[in-house]
C-alpha positions as CSV (number, residue, x, y, z in Angstrom):
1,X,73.5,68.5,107.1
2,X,77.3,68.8,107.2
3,X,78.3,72.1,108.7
4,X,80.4,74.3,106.5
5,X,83.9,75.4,107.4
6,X,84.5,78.8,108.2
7,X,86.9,81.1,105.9
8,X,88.2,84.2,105.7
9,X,90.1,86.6,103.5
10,X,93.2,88.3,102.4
11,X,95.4,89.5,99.8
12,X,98.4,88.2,97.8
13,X,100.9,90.8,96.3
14,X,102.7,89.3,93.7
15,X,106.5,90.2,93.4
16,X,105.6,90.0,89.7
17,X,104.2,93.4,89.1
18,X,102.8,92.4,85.9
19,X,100.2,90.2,87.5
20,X,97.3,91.5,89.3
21,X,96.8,91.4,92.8
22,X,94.7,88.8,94.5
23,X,92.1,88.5,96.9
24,X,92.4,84.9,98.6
25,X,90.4,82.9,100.9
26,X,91.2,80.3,103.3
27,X,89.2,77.5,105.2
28,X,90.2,76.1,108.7
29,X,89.2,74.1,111.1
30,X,87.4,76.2,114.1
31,X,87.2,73.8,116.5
32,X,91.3,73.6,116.9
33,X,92.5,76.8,118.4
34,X,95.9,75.6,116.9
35,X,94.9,75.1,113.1
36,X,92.8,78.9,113.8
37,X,96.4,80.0,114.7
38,X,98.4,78.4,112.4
39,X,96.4,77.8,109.6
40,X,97.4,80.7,107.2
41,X,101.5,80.0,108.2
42,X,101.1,76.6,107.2
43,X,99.5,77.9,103.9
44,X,102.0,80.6,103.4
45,X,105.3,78.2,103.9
46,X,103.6,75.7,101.5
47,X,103.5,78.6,99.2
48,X,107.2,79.4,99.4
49,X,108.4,76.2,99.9
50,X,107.3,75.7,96.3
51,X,108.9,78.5,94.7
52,X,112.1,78.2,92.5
53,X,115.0,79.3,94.4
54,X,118.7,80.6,92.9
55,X,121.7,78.1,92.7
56,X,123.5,77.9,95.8
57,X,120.6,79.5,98.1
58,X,120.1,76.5,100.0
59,X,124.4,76.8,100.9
60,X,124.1,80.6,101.7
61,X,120.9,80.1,104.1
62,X,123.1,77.8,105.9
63,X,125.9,80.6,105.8
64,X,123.6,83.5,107.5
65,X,122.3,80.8,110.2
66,X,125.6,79.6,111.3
67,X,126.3,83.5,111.2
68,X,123.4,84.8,113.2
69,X,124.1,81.6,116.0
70,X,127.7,82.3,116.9
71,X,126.4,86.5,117.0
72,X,123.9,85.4,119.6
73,X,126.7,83.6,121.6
74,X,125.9,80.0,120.1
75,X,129.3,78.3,119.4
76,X,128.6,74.6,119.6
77,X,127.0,74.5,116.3
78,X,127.0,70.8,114.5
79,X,125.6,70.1,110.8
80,X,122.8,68.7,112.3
81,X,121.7,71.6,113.8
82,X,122.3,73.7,110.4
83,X,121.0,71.1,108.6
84,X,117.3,71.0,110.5
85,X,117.3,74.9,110.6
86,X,117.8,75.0,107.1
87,X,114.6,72.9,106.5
88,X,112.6,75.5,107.8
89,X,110.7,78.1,105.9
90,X,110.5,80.5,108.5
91,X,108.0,83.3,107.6
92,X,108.9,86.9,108.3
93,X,106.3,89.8,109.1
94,X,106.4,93.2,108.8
95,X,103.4,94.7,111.0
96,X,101.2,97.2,109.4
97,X,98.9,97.8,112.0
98,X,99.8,96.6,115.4
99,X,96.9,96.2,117.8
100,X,97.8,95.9,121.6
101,X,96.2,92.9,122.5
102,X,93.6,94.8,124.4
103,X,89.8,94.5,124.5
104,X,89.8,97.9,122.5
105,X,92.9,97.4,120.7
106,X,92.6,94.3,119.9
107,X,92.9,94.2,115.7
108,X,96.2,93.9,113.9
109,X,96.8,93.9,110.1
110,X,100.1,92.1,108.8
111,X,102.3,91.9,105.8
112,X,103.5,88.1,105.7
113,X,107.2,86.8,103.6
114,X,109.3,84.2,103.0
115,X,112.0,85.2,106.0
116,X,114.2,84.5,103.4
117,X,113.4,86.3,100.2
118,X,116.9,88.1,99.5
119,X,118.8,84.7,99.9
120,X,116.6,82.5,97.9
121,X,117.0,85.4,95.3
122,X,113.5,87.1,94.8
123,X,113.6,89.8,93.2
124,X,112.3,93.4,94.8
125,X,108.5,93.6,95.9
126,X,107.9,97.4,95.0
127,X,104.1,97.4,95.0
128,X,104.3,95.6,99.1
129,X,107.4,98.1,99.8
130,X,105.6,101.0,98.5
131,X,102.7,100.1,101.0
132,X,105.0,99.7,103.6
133,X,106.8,103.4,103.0
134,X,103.3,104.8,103.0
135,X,102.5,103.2,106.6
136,X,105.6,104.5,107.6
137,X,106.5,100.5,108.3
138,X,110.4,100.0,111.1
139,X,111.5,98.0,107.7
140,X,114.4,98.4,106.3
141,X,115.2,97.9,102.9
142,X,113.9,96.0,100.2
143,X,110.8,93.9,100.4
144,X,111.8,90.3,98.6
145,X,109.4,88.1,97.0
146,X,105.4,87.6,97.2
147,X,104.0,89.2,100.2
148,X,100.9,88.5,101.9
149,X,98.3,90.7,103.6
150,X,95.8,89.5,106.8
151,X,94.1,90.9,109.6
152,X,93.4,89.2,112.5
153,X,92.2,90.0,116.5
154,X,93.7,88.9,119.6
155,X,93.0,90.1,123.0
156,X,95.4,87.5,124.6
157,X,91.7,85.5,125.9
158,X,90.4,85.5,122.3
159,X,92.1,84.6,118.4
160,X,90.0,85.4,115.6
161,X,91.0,85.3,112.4
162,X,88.7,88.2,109.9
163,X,88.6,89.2,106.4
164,X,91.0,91.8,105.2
165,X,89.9,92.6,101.3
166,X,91.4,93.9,98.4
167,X,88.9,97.0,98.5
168,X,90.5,97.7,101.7
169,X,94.3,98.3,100.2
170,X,93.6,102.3,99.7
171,X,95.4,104.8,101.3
172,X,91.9,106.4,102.3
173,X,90.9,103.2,104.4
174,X,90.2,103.7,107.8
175,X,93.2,101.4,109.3
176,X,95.5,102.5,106.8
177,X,95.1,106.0,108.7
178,X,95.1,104.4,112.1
179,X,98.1,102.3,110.8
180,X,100.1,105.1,110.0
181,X,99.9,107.0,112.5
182,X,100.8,104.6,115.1
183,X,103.7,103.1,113.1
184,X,104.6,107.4,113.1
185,X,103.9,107.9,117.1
186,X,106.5,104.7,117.3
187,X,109.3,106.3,115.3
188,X,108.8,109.1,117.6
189,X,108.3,108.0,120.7
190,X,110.5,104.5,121.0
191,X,113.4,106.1,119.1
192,X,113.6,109.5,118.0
193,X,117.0,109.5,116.7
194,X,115.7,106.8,114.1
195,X,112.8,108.6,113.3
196,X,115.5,111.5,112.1
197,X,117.5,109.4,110.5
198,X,114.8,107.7,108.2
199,X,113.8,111.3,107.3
200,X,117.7,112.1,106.4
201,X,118.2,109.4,104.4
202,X,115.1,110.0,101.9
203,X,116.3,113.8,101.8
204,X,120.0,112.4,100.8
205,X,118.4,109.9,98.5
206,X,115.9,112.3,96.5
207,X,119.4,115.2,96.3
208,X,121.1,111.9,95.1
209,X,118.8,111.1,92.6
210,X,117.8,115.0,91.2
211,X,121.5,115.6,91.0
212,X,122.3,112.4,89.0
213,X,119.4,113.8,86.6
214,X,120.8,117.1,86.0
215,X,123.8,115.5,85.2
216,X,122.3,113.5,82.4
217,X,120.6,116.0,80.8
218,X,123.3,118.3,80.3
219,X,123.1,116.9,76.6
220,X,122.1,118.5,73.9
221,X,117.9,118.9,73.9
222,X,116.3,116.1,71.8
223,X,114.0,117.6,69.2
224,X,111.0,118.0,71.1
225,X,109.8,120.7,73.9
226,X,110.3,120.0,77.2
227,X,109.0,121.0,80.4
228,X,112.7,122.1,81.8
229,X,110.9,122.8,85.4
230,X,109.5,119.0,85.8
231,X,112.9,117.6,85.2
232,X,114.2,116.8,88.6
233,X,111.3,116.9,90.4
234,X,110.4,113.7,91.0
235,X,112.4,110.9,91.9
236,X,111.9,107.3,91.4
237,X,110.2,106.1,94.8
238,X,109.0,109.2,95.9
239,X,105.5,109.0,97.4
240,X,103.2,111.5,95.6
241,X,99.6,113.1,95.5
242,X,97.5,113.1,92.8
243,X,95.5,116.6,92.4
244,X,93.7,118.4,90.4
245,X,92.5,116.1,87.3
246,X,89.5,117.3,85.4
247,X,88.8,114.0,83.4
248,X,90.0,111.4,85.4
249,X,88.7,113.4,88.8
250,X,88.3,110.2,90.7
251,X,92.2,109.8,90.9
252,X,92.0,113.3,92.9
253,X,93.4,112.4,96.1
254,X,94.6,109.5,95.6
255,X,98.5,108.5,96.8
256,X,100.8,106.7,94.5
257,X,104.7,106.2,94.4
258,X,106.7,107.3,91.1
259,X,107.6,104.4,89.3
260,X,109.9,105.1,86.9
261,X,112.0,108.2,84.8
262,X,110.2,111.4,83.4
263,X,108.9,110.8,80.2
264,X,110.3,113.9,78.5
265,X,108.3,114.2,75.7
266,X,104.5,113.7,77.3
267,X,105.4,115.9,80.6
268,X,104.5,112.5,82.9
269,X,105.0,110.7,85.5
270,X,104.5,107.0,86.1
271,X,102.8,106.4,89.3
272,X,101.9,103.0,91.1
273,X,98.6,103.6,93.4
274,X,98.6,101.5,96.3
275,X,96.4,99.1,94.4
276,X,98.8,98.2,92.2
277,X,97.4,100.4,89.5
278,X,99.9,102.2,86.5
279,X,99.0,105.7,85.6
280,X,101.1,108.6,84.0
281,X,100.1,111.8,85.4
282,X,101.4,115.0,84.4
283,X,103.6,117.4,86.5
284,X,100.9,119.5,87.2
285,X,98.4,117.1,88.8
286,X,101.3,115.4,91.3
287,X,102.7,116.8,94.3
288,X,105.0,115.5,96.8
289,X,103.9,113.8,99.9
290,X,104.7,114.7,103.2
291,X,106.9,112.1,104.8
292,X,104.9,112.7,108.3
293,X,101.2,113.4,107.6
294,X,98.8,114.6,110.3
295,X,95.2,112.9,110.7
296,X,92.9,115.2,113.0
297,X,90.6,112.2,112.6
298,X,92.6,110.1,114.2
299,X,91.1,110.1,117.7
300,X,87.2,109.4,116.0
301,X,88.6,106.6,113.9
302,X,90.5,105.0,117.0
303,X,86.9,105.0,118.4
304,X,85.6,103.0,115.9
305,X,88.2,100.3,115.5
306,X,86.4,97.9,117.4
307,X,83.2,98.3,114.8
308,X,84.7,98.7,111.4
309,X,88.8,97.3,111.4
C-alpha cells in the first residue's frame, strides 16, 4: 500500500475583502528536510508570481533594488545583477508569534507576502493589517496584497511544520494572547521610545480623524434624528469591543476594527471581526480598545504552549 503524504494547514486572507477567507492545505514530501522547509515558500511565490501586476512594476522593482544596494554600500551594480534580482519573488513575513527556538519555545505563527506588494500595486490588505494591529505586530504601514497564515516549530534540532486553522483566527485563541503579549513585551523592552511613538501616532491619528468629522458635520442636520454624542467617536481603524448585545449575545466580547463612517441615521458602526466578519453595531454595544491590554493568564497559557499552540 502506497503511503500517504503528510499535510498540514493554514489560512489565506484575500486582499479582496469581498471573498471569504480560506483554510488551505498543503502536501510535502517528509523525507526531504529541504522540501519540509521550503515547501509552503515555493507554494506561496507560485502564488504571486501569478498575480497580475501594474504597468511599469517590473521597472520600479528594479528601481528600489538598485536603491537598497548602493544604501548597503554595493556600488558595482551591473544589469545582470538587477536583472536576476528582479526574477525573484522574494516573500516577506511579518511574525505574529515568534517562538525562540527553544525546546519550550519552540512554536511560531507567521503572516507570509509578496515582499513586493506596494510596487506590484496591490491594493491594502485591511482584514491581515487589522490582525496585525491587534497583535501589536513591529509593521509598519500598510499590508499589500494576499497574505498568508502558518504555524510551524523549530527548536534549531527539529522543523515541523503543524496545522494552523481558520477556527483559530479569534482574538480569544490561546496564541493570539501569547502573541500579543510578547510582540507588547518587545515594543517595551527592545525599544521603548518606539513603543511611545506607535502609541502617539494612533492618538494624533484618531484627533486627526474626530476633528476632520466635526468639521463636516457643521452642515445643516439632515431630516432625521441623530445621535449627536456617537458622532466622533469612532474612527475608521480604531480597534473596538463589542459589549453588551442582548440578541446577538455571542458577539459579546468579541474584538473587531471600525470599518468604515457612522451611519447617521441607524446609530452604527461597521465593524470587521478578526474573522473577516461585517457587522454594524450600535454606539452603545462598542467600546474602544485599549492599545496595551493586560493578560493575567499569560503565565498559565505560556505553560501550555508546548500542548495546545
Amino acid at each position: 500500500m502506497a503511503s500517504t503524504q503528510p499535510s498540514f494547514k493554514y489560512v489565506f486572507i484575500p486582499c479582496d475583502d469581498s471573498l471569504p477567507i480560506e483554510e488551505c492545505s498543503l502536501s510535502y514530501d517528509n523525507t526531504s528536510e529541504n522540501e519540509i522547509i521550503m515547501c509552503l515558500m515555493d507554494e506561496l511565490k507560485t502564488h504571486f508570481a501569478n498575480l497580475s501586476k501594474t504597468p511599469g512594476a517590473e521597472a520600479q522593482k528594479i528601481e528600489m533594488l538598485s536603491a537598497q544596494l548602493k544604501k548597503s554600500g554595493i556600488n558595482d551594480i551591473t544589469p545582470q545583477l538587477l536583472a536576476g534580482m528582479g526574477n525573484l519573488n522574494l516573500v516577506g513575513q511579518i511574525p505574529l508569534l515568534q517562538g525562540k527556538n527553544t525546546k519550550n519555545d519552540a512554536v511560531s505563527v507567521t503572516m507570509y507576502i509578496d515582499d513586493n506588494g506596494k510596487g506590484n500595486g496591490y491594493a491594502a490588505n485591511i482584514r491581515a493589517k487589522q490582525l496585525t494591529k491587534e497583535l501589536m505586530c513591529r509593521h509598519e504601514g500598510p499590508v499589500y496584497g494576499d497574505a498568508f497564515i502558518a504555524r510551524i516549530y523549530d527548536n534549531t534540532d527539529d522543523f515541523e511544520r503543524r496545522d494552523f486553522l481558520l477556527s483559530e483566527l479569534d482574538s480569544s485563541s490561546k496564541w493570539f494572547k501569547v502573541g500579543k503579549q510578547k510582540n507588547i513585551k518587545s515594543l517595551k523592552n527592545n525599544n521603548v521610545s518606539e513603543f511611545a511613538q506607535v502609541l502617539q501616532q494612533q492618538k494624533k491619528a484618531k484627533q486627526a480623524t474626530t476633528k476632520k468629522k466635526k468639521t463636516k458635520t457643521a452642515a445643516p442636520s439632515p431630516p432625521v434624528q441623530i445621535n449627536e454624542a456617537a458622532i466622533g467617536k469612532f474612527t475608521q481603524g480604531e480597534n473596538v469591543i463589542i459589549d453588551g448585545l442582548k440578541n446577538n449575545s455571542a458577539f459579546n466580547g468579541q474584538t473587531g476594527l471600525i470599518h468604515g463612517e457612522y451611519i447617521v441615521e441607524k446609530d452604527r458602526w461597521p465593524v470587521t471581526l478578526v474573522n473577516g466578519k461585517v457587522i454594524s453595531v450600535r454606539t452603545e454595544n462598542l467600546l474602544k480598545l485599549s492599545a496595551v491590554e493586560t493578560a493575567p493568564e499569560l503565565e498559565i497559557i505560556e505553560q501550555e504552549m508546548e500542548t495546545s499552540l
